[in-house]
C-alpha positions as CSV (number, residue, x, y, z in Angstrom):
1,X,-6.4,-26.4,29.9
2,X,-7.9,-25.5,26.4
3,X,-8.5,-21.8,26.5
4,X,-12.1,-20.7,26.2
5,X,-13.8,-20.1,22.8
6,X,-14.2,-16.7,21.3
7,X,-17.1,-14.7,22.0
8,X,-18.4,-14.7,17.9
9,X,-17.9,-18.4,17.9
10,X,-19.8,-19.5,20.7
11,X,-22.7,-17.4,18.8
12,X,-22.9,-19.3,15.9
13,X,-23.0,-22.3,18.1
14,X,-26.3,-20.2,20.0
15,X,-29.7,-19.9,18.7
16,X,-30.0,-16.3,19.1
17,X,-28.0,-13.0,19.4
18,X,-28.0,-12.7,22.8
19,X,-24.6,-12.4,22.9
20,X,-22.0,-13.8,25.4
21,X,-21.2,-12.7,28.8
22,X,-17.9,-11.4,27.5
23,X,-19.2,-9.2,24.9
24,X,-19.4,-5.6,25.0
25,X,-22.5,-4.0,25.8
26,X,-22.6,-0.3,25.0
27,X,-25.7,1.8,25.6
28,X,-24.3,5.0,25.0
29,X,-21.3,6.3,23.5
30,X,-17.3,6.0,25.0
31,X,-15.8,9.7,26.1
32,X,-14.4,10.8,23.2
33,X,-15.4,8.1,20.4
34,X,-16.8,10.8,18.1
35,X,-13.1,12.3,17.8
36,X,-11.3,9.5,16.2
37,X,-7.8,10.8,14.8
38,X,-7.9,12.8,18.8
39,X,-6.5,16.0,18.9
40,X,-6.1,15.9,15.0
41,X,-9.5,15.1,13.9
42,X,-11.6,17.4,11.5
43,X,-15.3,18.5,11.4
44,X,-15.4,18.3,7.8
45,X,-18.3,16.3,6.0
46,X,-18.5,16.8,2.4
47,X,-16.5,16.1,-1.1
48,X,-13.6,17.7,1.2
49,X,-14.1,15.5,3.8
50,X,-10.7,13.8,3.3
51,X,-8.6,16.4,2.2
52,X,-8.6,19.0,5.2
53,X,-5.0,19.1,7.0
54,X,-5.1,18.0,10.9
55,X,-7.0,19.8,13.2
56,X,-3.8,20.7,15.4
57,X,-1.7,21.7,12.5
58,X,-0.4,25.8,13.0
59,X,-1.2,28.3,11.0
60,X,2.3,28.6,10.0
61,X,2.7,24.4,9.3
62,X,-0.5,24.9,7.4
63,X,1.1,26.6,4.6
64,X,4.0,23.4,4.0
65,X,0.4,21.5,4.2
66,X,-0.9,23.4,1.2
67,X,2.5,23.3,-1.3
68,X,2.3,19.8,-0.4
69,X,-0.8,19.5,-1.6
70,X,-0.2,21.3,-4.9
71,X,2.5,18.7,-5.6
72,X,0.0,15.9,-4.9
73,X,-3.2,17.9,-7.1
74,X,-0.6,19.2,-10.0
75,X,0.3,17.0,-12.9
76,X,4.0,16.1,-14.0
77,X,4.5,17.0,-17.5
78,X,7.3,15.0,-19.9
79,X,10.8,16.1,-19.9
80,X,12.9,18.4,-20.9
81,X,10.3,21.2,-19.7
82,X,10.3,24.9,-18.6
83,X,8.7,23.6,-16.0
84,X,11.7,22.1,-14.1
85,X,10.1,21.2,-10.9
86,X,7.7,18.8,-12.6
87,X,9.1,17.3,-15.4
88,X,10.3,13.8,-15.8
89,X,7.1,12.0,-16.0
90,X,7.2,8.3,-17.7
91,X,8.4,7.1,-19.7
92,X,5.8,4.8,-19.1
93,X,3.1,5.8,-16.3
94,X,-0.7,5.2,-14.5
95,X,-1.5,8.2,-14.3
96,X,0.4,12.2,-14.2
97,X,-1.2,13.4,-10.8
98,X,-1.3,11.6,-7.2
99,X,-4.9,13.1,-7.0
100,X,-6.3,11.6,-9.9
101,X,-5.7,8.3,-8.1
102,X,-6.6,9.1,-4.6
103,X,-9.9,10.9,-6.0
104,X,-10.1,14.2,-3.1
105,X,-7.7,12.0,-1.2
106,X,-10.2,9.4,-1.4
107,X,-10.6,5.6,-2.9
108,X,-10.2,4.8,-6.1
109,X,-12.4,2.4,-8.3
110,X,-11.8,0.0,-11.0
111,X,-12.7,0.7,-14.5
112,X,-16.0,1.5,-15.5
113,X,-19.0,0.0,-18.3
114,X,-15.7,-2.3,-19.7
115,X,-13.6,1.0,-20.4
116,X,-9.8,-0.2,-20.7
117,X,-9.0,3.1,-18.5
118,X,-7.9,2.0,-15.1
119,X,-7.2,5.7,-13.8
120,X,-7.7,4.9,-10.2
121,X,-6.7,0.8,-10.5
122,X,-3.5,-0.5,-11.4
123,X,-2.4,-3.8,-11.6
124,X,0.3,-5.6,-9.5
125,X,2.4,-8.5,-11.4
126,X,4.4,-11.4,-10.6
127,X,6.3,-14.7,-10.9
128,X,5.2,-17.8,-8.4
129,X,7.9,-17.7,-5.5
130,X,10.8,-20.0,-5.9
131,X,14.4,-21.0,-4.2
132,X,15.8,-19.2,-7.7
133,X,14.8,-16.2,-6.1
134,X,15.6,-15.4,-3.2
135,X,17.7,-12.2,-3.7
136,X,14.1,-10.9,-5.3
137,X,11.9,-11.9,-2.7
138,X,14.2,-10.8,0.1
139,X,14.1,-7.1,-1.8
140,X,11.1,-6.6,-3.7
141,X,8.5,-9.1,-2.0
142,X,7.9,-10.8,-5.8
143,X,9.3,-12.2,-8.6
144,X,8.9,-9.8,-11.3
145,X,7.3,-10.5,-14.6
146,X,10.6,-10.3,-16.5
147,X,9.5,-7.8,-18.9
148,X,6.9,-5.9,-17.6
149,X,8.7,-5.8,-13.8
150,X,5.8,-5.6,-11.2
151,X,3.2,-3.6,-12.4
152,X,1.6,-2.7,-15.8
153,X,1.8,0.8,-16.6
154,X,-1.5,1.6,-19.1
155,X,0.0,4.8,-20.6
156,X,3.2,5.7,-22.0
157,X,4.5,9.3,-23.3
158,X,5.0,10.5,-27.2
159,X,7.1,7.7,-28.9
160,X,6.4,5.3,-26.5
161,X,4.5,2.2,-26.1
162,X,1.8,1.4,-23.0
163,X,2.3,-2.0,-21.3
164,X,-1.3,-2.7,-22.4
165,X,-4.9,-2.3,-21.0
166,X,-6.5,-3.2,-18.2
167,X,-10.6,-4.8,-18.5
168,X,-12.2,-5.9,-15.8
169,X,-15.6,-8.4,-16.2
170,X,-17.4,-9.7,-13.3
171,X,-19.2,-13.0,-12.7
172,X,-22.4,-13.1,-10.1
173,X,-21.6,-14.9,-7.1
174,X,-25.5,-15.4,-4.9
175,X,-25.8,-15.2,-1.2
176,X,-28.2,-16.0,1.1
177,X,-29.1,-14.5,4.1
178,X,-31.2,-17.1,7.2
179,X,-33.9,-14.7,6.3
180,X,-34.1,-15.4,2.5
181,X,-32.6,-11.9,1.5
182,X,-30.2,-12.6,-1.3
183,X,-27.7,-10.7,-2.2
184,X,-25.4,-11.0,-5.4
185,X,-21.8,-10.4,-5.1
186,X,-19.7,-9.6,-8.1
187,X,-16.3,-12.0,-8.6
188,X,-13.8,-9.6,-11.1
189,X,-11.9,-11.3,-14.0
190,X,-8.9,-9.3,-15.3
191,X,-8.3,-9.3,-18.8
192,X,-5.4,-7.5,-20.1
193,X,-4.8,-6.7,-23.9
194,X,-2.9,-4.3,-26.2
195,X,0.5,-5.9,-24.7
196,X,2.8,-3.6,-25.6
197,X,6.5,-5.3,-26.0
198,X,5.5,-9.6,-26.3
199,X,3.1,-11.7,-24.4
200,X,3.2,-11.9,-20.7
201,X,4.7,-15.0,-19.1
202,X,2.4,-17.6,-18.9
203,X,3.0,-17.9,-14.9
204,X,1.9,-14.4,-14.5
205,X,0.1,-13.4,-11.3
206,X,-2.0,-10.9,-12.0
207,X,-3.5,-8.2,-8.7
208,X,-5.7,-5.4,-9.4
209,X,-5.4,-2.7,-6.4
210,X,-7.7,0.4,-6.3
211,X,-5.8,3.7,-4.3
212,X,-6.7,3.5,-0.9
213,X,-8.3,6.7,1.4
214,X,-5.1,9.1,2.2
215,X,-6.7,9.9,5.8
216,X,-4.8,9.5,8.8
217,X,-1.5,8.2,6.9
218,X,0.2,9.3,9.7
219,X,-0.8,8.7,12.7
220,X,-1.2,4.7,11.5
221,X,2.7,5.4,11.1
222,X,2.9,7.0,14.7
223,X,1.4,3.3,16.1
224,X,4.3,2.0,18.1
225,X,5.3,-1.4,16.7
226,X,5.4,-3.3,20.2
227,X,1.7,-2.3,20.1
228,X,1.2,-3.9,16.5
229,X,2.8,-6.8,17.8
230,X,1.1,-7.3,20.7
231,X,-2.0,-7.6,18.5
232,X,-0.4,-10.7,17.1
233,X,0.2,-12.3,20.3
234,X,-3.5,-11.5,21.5
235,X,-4.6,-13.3,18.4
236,X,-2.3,-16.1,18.7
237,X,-2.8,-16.6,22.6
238,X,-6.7,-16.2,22.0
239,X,-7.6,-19.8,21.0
240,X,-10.3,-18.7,18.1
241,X,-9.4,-18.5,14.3
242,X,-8.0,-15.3,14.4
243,X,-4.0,-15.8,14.0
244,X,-3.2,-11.9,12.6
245,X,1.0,-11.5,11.9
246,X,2.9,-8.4,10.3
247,X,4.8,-8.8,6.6
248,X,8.3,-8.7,7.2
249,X,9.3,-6.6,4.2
250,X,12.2,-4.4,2.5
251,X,13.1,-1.1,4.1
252,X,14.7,1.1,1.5
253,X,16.8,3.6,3.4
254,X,17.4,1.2,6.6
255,X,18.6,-1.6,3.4
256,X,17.2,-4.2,6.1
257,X,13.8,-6.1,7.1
258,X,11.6,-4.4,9.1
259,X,7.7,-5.1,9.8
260,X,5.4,-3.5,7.1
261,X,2.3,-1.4,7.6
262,X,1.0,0.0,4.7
263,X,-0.5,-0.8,1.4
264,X,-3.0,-3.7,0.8
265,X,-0.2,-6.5,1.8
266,X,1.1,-4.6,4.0
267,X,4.2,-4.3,1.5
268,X,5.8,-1.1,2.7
269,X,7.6,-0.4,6.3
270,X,7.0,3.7,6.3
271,X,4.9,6.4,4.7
272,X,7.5,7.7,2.8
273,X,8.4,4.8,1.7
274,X,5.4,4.2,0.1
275,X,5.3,7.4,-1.6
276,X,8.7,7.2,-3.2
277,X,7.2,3.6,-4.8
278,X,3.8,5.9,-6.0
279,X,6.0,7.9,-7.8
280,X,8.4,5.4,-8.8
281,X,5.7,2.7,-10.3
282,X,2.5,5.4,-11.5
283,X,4.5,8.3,-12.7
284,X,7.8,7.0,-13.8
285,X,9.5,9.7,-11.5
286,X,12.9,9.5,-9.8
287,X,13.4,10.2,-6.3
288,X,16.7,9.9,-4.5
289,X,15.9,6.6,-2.9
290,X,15.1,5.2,-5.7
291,X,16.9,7.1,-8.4
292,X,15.6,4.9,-12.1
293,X,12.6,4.9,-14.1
294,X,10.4,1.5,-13.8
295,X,11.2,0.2,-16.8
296,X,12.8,-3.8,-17.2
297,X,16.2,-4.7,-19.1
298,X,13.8,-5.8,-21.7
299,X,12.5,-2.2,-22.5
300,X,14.9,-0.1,-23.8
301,X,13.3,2.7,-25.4
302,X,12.1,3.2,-21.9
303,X,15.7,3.1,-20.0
304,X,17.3,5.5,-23.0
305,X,14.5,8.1,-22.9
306,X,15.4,12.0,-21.7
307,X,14.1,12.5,-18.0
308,X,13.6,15.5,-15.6
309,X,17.1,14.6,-13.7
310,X,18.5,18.2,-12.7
311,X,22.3,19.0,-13.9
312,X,23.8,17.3,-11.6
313,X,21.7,14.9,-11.6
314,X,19.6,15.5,-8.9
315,X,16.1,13.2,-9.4
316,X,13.2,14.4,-11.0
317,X,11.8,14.6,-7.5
318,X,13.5,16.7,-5.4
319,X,14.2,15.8,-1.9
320,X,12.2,19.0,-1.0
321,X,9.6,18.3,-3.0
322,X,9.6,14.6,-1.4
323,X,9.7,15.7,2.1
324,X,6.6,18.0,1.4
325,X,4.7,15.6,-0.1
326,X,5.7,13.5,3.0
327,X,4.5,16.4,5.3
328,X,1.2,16.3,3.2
329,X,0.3,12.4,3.8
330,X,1.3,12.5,7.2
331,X,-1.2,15.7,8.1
332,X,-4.6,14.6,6.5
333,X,-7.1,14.5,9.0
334,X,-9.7,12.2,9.7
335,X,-13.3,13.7,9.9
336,X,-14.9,12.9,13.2
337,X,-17.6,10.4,13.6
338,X,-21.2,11.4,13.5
339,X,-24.3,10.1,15.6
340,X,-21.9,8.0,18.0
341,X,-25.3,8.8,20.9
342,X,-27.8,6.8,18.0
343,X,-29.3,4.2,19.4
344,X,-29.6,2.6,16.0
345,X,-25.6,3.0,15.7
346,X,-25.4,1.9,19.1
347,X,-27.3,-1.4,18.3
348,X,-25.2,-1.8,15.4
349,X,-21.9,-1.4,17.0
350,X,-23.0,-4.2,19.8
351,X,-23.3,-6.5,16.9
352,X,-20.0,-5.4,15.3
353,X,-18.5,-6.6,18.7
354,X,-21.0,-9.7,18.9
355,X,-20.1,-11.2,15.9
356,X,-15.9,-10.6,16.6
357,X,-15.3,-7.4,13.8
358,X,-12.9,-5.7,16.3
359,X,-10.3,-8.7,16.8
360,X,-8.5,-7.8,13.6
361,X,-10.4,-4.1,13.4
362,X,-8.9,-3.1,16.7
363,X,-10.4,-0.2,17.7
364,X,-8.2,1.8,19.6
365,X,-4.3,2.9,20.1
366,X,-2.4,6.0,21.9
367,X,0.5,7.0,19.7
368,X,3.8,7.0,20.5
369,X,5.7,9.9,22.1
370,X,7.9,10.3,19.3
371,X,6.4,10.7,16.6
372,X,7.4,11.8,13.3
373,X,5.2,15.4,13.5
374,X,4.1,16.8,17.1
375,X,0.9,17.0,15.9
376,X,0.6,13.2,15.9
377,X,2.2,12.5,19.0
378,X,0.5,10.8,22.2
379,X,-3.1,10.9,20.6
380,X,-6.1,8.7,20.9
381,X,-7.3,7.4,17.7
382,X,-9.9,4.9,16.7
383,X,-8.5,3.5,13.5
384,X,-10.4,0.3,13.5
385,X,-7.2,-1.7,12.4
386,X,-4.7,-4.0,13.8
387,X,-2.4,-3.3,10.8
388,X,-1.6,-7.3,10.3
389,X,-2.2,-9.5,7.6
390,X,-5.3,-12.2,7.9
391,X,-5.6,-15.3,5.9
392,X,-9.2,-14.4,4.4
393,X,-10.0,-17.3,2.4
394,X,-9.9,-18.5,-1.0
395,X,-12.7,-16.2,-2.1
396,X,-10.8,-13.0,-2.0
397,X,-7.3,-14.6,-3.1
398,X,-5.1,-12.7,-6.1
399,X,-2.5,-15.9,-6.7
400,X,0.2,-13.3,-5.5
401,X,2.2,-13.3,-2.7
402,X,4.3,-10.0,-1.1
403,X,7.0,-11.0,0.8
404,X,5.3,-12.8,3.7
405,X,1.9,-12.4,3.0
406,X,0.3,-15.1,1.2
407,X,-2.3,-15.5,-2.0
408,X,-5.2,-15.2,0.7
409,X,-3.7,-12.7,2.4
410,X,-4.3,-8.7,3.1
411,X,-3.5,-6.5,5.8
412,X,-6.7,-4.8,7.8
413,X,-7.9,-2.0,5.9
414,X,-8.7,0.8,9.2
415,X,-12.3,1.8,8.7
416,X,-12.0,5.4,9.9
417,X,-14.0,8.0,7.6
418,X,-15.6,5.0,5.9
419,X,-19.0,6.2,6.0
420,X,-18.0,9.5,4.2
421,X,-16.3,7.6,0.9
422,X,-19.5,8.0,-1.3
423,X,-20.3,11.6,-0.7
424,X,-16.0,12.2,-1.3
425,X,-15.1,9.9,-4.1
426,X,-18.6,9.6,-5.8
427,X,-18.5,5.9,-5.6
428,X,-19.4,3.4,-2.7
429,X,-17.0,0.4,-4.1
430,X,-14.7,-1.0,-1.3
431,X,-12.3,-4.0,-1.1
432,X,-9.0,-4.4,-2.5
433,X,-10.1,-4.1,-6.3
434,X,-13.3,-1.9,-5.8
435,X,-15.6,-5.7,-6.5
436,X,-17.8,-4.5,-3.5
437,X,-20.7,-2.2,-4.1
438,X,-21.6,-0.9,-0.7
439,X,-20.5,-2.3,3.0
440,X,-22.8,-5.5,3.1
441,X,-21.1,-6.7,-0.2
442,X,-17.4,-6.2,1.1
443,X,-18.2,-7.8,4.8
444,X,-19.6,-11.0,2.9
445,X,-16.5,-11.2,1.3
446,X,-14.7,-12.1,4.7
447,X,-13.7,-15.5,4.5
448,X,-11.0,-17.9,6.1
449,X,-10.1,-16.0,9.3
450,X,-13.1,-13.8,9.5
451,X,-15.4,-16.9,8.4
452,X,-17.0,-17.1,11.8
453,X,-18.0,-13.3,11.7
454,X,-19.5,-14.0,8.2
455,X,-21.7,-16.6,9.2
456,X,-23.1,-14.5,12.5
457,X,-23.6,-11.6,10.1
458,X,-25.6,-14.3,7.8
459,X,-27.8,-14.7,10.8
460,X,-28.7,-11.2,11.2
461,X,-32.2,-9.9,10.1
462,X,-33.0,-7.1,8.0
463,X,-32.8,-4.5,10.9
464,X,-30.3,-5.8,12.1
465,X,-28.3,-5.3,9.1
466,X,-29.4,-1.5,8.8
467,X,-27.7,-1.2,12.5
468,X,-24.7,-2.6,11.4
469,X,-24.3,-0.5,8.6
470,X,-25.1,2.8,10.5
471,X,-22.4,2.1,12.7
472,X,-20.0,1.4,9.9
473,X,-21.3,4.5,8.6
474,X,-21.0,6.4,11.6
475,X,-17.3,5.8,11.6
């Protein structure tokens, strides 16, 4: 028997927003929805919003929180230093500081009024997939660009030369809503000049990524993976457009495939993981898991410059200094939602569910038992992620694949503190390259998968769309 349609689809096929008899209904708010990282959540609101540790952290664990935190804030100066336990930065870089990415642990955006600085936005680069390349795919996810590897670094130190420079233009892209509100999207064209060492390939992929929200790095990690999965089998089992499926990426330290979690593909298995690869790729630092600067064959001023490698050489960041840093991702808290009781909010989270948001924004997990810090063990959270990739049409497609994810692919983003990324990063631009201005702008961008959701959001009138967004910015 064919299984029964979704719930958002049988609305768009409906001439109102009634809703369907399977929908959620909320007229107040769940037990405990306001606390959404549980135990670990923070009642913290302003620019500091996202940089508070976790609510259940000791005293005593507080204070590896805080060095932690000095080695993401401080900058890394170029080697040979007196200052030893920060030296080794570049050759060739992003930026000197984790912070001045993750603005107060925050979002980043993409250049501004056609500056050529991309502080908080780097971009990603690659070779189209091929049976050549197997070994590549298998270990990186990508074909590198053969002389600028997989990302281009925009600054260099003394005596060295930048990749080049990163400008972004954008081209209007109208929308209508059934009401007659339009609403101009913005379509990003990358342009990149000042190449540095010979043109680019002309099969160059080219990806602009903006640094994603620190908050609750670690209790994403402490979701069990039979729970991830099971997500996928929902979606597959469900019968609507929805077919969500984890990458299948590199693991450094395991040398094996595992699934991946983080980052915008969903390219990296583990937290530290994805740190050691920050370092590695924006700062040029060496860690022992991945113990070279990112520079290509092709570059070598880059491979025979000094570094911050100890006497022995130990990498320029120390496993100490790693597992801090580590500590520090893992244990930032996520603020606690406000006005959860609001009827507005309320109405506004109905239509969230009405028009299908929470199949691949999956609202709720229990962590596991075993988690890497007991402070992020058996809790209740309310990430708002299913932490799988979707297909999401052709509108919000980079060209570039990541080991299993596609050109149209991109893993969830969870939309957990969402509400407070203006008042902490200054700037209300979402999306994987910052081309959204505000909420409404990055939900019209849902396409392929999410198309359905689109169109019932299209339907909504202009109150409706206020509750919508006071729920998203409730969370």
């Amino acid at each position: 028997m064919r299984p029964p349609l979704p719930c958002f689809v049988l609305l768009l096929l409906a001439s109102g927003l009634a809703g369907c008899d399977d929908a959620p209904r909320f007229t107040q708010a769940e037990p405990g929805e306001a606390q959404s990282a549980g135990q670990a959540t923070v009642r913290k609101f302003d620019v500091n919003a996202y940089s508070m540790p976790s609510a259940n952290l000791s005293p005593v664990r507080r204070l590896d929180f805080s060095v932690g935190n000095s080695f993401f804030r401080s900058p890394w100066v170029i080697a040979p230093s007196t200052t030893t336990a920060r030296d080794g930065l570049g050759p060739l870089f992003n930026t000197n500081a984790c912070q001045n990415c993750h603005i107060k642990d925050g979002r980043g955006h993409p250049p501004e009024n056609d500056a050529l600085s991309a502080v908080s936005m780097l971009v990603r680069l690659s070779l189209p997939d091929g049976p050549h390349y197997l070994r590549e795919i298998e270990r990186l996810g990508v074909v590198p660009e053969p002389v600028y590897g997989t990302q281009l670094q925009d600054m260099a130190i003394p005596g060295h030369v930048p990749e080049g420079k990163v400008r972004v233009t954008y081209q209007s892209v109208p929308v209508h809503f059934k009401d007659g509100t339009q609403v101009e999207l913005r379509q990003p064209q990358l342009q990149i000049s000042q190449l540095g060492y010979g043109d680019l390939h002309p099969d160059t992929r080219l990806s602009a990524r903006v640094a994603p929200p620190m908050i609750g790095l670690g209790l994403l990690e402490a979701i069990s993976e039979q729970d991830i999965l099971a997500n996928a089998r929902h979606q597959a089992e469900s019968g609507g457009p929805i077919k969500g499926r984890p990458n299948q990426v590199w693991d450094d330290a395991q040398g094996r495939t595992v699934p991946g979690r983080f980052g915008w593909k969903a390219g990296q298995p583990n937290l530290n993981q994805q740190n050691v690869h920050a370092f590695s790729g924006d700062m040029g630092l060496t860690t022992s898991l991945r113990p070279f600067d990112d520079c290509t064959v092709a570059q070598t001023n880059c491979l025979e410059a000094p570094n911050g490698n100890g006497p022995g050489g130990e990498p320029e960041v120390s496993d100490n200094i790693l597992r801090l840093v580590l500590f520090y991702t893992r244990n930032l808290g996520v603020p606690a939602r406000r006005d959860v009781d609001s009827a507005q909010v309320l109405a506004g989270k109905n239509l969230f569910y009405q028009a299908g948001c929470q199949g691949c924004h999956v609202a709720q997990y229990t962590t596991t038992s075993d988690a890497a810090e007991p402070e992020l063990r058996n809790q209740t959270i309310r990430p708002y992620t299913d932490l799988l990739l979707h297909d999401m049409g052709p509108g919000l497609a980079d060209g570039r694949s990541e080991f299993k994810a596609g050109a149209q692919d991109w893993r969830t983003p969870p939309l957990w503190g969402i509400g407070l990324s203006e008042t902490v990063s200054g700037h209300s631009q979402f999306l994987h390259d910052g081309r959204a201005r505000n909420l409404l702008e990055a939900v019209l961008w849902h396409g392929g998968e999410a198309e359905a959701a689109r169109q019932q959001v299209l339907q909504f009138d202009a109150g409706q769309r206020a509750a919508l967004l006071a729920f998203l910015n409730s969370l």
